[in-house]
C-alpha positions as CSV (number, residue, x, y, z in Angstrom):
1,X,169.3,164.1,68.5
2,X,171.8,166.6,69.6
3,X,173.1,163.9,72.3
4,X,175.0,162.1,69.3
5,X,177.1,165.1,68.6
6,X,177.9,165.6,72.2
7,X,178.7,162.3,72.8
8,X,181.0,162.2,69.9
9,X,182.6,165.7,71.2
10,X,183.1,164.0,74.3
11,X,184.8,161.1,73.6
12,X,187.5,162.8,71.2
13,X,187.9,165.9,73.9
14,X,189.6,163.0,75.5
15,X,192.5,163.3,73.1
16,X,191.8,166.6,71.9
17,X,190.8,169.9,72.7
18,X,186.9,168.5,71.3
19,X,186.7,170.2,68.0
20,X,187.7,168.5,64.4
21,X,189.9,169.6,62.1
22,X,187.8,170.4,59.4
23,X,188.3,172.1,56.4
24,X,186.0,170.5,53.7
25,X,182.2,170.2,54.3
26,X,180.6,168.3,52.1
27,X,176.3,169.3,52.0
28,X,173.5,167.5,50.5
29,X,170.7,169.8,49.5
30,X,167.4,168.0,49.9
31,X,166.1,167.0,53.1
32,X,169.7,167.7,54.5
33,X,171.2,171.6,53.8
34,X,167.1,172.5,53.1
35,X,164.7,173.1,55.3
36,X,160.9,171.1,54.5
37,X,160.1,174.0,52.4
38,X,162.6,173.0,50.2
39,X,164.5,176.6,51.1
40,X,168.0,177.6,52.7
41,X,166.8,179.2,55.9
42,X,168.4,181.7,57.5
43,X,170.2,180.2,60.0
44,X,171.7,177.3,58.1
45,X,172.8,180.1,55.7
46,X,174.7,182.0,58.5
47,X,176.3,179.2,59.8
48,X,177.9,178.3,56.2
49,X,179.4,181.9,56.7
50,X,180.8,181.6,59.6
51,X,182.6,178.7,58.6
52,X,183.8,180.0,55.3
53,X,185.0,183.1,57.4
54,X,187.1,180.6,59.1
55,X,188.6,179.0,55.6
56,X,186.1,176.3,55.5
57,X,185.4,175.1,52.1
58,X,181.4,174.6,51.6
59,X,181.0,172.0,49.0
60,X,176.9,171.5,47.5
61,X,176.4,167.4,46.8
62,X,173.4,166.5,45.4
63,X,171.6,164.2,43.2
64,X,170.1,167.3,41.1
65,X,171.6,168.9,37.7
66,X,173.2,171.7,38.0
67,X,170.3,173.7,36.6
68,X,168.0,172.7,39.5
69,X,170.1,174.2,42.0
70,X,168.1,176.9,44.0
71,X,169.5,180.7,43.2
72,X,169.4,181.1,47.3
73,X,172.2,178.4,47.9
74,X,174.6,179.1,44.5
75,X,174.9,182.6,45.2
76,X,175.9,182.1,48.9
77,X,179.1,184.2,48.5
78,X,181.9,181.8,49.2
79,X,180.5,178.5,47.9
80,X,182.6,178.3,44.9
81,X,182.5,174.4,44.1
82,X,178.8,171.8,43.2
83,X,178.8,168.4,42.8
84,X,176.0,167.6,41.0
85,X,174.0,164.0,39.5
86,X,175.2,162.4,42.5
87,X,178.7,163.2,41.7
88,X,178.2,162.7,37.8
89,X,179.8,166.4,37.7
90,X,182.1,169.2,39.3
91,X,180.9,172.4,38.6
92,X,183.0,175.4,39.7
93,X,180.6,178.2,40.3
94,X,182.3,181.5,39.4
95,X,182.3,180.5,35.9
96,X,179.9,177.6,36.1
97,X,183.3,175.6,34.0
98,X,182.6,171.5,34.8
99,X,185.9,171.2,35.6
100,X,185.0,166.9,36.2
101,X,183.2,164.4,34.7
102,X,182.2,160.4,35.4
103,X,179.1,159.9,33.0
104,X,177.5,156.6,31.9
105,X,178.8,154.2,29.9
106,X,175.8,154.3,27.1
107,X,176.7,150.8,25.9
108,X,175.5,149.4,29.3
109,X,171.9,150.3,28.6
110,X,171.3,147.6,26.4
111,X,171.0,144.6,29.5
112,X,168.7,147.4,31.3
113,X,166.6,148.2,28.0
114,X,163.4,146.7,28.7
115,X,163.4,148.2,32.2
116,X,163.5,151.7,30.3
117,X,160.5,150.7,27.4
118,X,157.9,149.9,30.7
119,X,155.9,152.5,30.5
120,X,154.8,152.3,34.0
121,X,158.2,153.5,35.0
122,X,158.3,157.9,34.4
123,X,162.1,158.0,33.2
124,X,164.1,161.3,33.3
125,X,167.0,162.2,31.3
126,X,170.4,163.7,32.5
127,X,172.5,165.5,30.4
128,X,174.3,168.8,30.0
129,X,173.3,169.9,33.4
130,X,169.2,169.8,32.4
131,X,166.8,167.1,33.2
132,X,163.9,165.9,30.1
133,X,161.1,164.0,31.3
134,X,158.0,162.5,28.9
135,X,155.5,165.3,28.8
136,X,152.8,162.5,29.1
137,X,154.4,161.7,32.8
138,X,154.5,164.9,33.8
139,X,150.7,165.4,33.3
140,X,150.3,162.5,35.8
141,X,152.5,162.5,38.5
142,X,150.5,161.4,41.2
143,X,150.5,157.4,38.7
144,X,154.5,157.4,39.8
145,X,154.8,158.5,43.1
146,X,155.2,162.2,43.0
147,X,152.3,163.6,45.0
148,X,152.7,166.0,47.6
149,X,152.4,169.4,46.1
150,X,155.8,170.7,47.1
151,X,157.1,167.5,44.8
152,X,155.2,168.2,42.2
153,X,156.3,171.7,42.0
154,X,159.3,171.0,41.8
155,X,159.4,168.5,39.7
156,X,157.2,170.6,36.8
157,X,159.5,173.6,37.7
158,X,162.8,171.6,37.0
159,X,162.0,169.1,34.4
160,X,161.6,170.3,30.2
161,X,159.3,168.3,28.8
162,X,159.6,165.9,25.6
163,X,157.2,163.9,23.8
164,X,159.9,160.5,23.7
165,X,162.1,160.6,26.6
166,X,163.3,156.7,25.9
167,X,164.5,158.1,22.3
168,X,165.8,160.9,23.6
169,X,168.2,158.2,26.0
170,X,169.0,156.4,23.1
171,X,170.4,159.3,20.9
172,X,172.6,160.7,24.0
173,X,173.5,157.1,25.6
174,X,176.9,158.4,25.6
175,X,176.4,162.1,27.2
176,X,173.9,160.9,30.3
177,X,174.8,161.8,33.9
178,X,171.7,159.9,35.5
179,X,168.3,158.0,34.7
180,X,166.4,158.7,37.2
181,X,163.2,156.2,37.2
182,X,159.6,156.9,39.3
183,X,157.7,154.5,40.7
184,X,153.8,154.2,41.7
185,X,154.3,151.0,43.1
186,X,156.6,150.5,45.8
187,X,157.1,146.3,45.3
188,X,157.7,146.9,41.7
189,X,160.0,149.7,42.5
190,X,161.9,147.3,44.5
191,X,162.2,144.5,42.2
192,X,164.1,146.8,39.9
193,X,166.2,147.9,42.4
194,X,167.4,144.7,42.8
195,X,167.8,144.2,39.4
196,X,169.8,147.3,39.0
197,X,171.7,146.4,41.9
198,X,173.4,143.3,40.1
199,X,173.8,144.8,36.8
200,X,177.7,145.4,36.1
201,X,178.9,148.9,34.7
202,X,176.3,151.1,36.7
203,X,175.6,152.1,40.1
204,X,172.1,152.8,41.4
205,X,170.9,154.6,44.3
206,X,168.0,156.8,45.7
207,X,167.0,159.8,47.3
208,X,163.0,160.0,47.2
209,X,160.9,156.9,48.4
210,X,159.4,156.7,44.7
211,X,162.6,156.7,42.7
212,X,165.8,155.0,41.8
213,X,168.8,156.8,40.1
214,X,171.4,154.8,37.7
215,X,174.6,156.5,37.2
216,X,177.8,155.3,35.7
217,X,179.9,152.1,36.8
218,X,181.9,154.5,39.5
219,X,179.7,157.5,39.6
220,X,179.3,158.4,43.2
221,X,179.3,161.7,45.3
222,X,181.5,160.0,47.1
223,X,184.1,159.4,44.1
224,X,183.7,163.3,43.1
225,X,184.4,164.7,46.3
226,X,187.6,162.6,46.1
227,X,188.6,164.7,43.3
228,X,187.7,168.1,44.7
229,X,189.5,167.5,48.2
230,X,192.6,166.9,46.1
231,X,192.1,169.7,44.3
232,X,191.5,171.8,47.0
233,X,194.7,170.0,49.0
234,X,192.2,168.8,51.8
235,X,192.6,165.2,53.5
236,X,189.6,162.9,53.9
237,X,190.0,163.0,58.0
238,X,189.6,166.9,57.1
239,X,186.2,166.2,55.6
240,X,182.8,166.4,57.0
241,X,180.0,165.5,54.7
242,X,176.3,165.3,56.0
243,X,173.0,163.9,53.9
244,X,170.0,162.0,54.4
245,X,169.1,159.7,51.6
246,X,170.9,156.0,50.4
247,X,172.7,158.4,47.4
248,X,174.5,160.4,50.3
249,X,175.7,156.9,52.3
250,X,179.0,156.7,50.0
251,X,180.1,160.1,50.5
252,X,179.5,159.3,54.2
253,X,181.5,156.7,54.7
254,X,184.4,158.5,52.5
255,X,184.2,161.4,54.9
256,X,186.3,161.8,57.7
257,X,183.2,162.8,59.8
258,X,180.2,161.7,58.8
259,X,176.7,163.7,60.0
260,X,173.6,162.0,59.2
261,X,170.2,164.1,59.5
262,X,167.8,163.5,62.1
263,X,164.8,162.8,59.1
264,X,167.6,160.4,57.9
265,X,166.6,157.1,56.9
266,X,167.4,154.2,59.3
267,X,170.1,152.8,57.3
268,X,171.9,156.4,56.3
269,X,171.8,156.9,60.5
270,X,173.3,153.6,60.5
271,X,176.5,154.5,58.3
272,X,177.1,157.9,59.9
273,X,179.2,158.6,62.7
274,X,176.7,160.9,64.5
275,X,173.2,162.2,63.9
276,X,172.4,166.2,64.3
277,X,169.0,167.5,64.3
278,X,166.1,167.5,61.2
279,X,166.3,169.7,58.5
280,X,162.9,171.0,60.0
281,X,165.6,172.4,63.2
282,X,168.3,173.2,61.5
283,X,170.4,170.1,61.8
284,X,173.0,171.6,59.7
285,X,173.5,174.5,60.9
286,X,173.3,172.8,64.3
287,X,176.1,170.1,63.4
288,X,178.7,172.9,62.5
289,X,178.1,175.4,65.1
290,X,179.3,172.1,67.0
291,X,181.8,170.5,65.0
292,X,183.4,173.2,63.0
293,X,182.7,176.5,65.0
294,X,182.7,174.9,68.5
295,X,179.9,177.1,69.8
């Protein structure tokens, strides 16, 4: 896969020195910044370093809350900004302060409210950084999709379990950051997708093969890290994001350079500008030594 970066390298080295100019990048966490263990391996971890010795802002984008984030990536020393529910949230990490906030219009949920009474669907809830999923669900996993055991972990490790998670939607329709829905079967899963997918006032997107994720009319990773550059006075040419999954392919195409992982799915690769290695090799680490350390 490395042959994409190279080629890329090439082709600007012909009006530059080779490297970017990049002083945002923007990292998914699942199946992108961690390995298959679901860990921050060491060598990704001192490549962020390195480029945050060199000024580099190291931005976390994910579809998770912010209190599923793993300990070993927030306490990186250096990262100081999270975008979390697939840009739902900013959180600013010294003083975990949400600093931003594009949350679901609760009205909304009324065209989508049978979709969220089928009780073939697992629903999870979004809100104030946690995730509540229907204790009933969680006892059964496997039924919607969730069955290799490093899922399952953690999903049971992350989620707090309620008896009525639909009623729990209903009395915080106005404070929800996601709905994330699972899915046993994949035909149905698709059907809803398409559904979702024509429903005005939300935005729906995935990052597992068994789920779908709603979020709010312009809720998007992509949207969020808009905010942050300006914040941090970085242009979008000075942005490199890199992800994985369809809930990463806005951010991509907002980015300035766009890195797409080699266990990518076809149509992420597709929008990216260049694929790097797997998260099984590194690819992250891999795509900055490249493009941001020149090594």
């Amino acid at each position: 896969m490395s042959t994409y970066i190279d080629q890329w390298k090439e082709n600007r080295g012909k009006e530059t020195d080779g490297t970017a100019e990049i002083r945002l990048i923007a990292l998914d966490m699942d199946g992108t910044l961690l390995n298959e263990k679901g860990a921050l391996a060491q060598e990704s971890k001192d490549a962020l370093l390195a480029a945050m010795k060199q000024g580099v802002h190291v931005v976390i984008a994910t579809g998770r809350v912010f209190s599923a984030l793993p300990q070993d990536v927030v306490c990186v020393p250096g990262i100081e900004y999270a975008i979390t529910s697939n840009g739902a949230n900013i959180v600013r990490l010294k003083d975990r302060k949400t600093i931003y906030s594009d949350l679901i219009d609760g009205d909304r949920l009324e065209s989508i409210m049978d979709l969220l009474e089928d009780e073939t669907i697992m629903k999870e809830a979004f809100y104030d950084h946690q995730v509540f999923a229907q204790k009933s669900c969680l006892d059964h996993l496997e039924d919607y999709g969730i069955r290799s055991e490093k899922s399952q972990r953690y999903t049971l490790s992350t989620r707090q379990p309620v008896d009525d998670v639909l009623q729990l939607i209903k009395e915080n329709r106005h404070r929800l950051e996601n709905i994330n829905l699972m899915f046993g079967d994949e035909e149905r899963r698709q059907q809803v997708w398409k559904r979702l997918a024509a429903v005005e006032g939300l935005t729906v997107c995935s990052s597992m093969p068994y789920n779908l994720e709603i979020g709010g009319a312009h809720t998007s990773k992509a949207a969020a890290l808009d905010v942050l550059a300006e914040i941090l006075n970085v242009r979008r040419s000075e942005i490199m994001a890199c992800g994985d999954s369809s809930n990463d392919v806005a951010m991509l195409c907002h980015a300035g350079i766009s890195v797409a992982m080699g266990n990518a799915e076809d149509s992420v690769k597709k929008a990216a500008m260049m694929v790097t290695k797997s998260n099984r090799e590194h690819g992250v680490a891999y795509a900055i030594e490249q493009l941001v350390l020149n090594r």
